[in-house]
C-alpha positions in Angstrom: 149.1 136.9 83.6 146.8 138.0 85.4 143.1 139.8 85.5 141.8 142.4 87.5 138.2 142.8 89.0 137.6 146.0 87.0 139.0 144.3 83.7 136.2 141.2 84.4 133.5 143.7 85.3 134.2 145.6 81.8 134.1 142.1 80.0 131.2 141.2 81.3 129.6 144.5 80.1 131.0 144.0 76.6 129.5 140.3 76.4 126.2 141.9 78.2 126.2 144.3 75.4 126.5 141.5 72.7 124.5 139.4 74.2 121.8 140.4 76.5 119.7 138.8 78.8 116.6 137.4 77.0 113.0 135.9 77.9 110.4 136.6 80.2 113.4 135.3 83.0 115.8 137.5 82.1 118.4 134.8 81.9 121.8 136.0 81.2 123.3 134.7 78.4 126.3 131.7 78.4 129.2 133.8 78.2 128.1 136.6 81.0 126.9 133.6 83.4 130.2 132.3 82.7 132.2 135.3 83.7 129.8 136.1 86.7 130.2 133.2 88.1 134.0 134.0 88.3 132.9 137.4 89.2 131.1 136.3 92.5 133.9 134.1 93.3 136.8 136.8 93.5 134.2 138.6 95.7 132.9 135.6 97.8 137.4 135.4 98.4 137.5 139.0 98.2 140.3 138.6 95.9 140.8 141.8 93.9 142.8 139.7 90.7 142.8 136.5 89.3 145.1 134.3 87.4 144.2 133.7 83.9 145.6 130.4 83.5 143.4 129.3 86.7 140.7 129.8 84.7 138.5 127.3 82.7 139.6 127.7 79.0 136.5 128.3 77.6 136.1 131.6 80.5 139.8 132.8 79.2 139.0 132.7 75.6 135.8 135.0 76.3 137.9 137.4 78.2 140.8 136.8 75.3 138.1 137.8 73.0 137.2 140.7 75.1 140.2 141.9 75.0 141.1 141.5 70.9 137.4 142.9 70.2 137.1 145.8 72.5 140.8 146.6 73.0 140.7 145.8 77.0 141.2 148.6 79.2 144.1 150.2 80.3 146.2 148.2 83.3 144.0 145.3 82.7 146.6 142.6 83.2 149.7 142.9 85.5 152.2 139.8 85.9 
């Protein structure tokens, strides 16, 4: 299966959302540094999808949990 750009950029606005950056540095939480740093990578590679399996576990199950909680978006994963 795998994930689009748009589909990561709406998951990292649903964990932003729940958990938003905090402190006088702004730091953005574990599970949106998580899924940025994935983020910069597809567009370091300019790589416009991404395998889900070729990702950490622990990045999958945030975008998993995306997905269950906010109900994804529409042509999120193509095979």
């Amino acid at each position: 299966m795998e994930l689009r750009i748009q589909a990561l950029e709406a998951a990292i606005n649903y964990w932003r959302a729940r958990q938003p950056a905090r402190g006088n540095e702004y730091a953005l939480s574990p599970p949106v540094s998580r899924l940025a740093g994935v983020y910069a990578r597809m567009i370091y590679y300019r790589q416009d999808r991404i395998a889900i399996d070729s990702l950490e576990p622990a990045i999958a199950a945030l975008i998993e949990a995306w997905r269950r909680d906010a109900g994804g978006i529409q042509g999120d994963s193509h095979a």
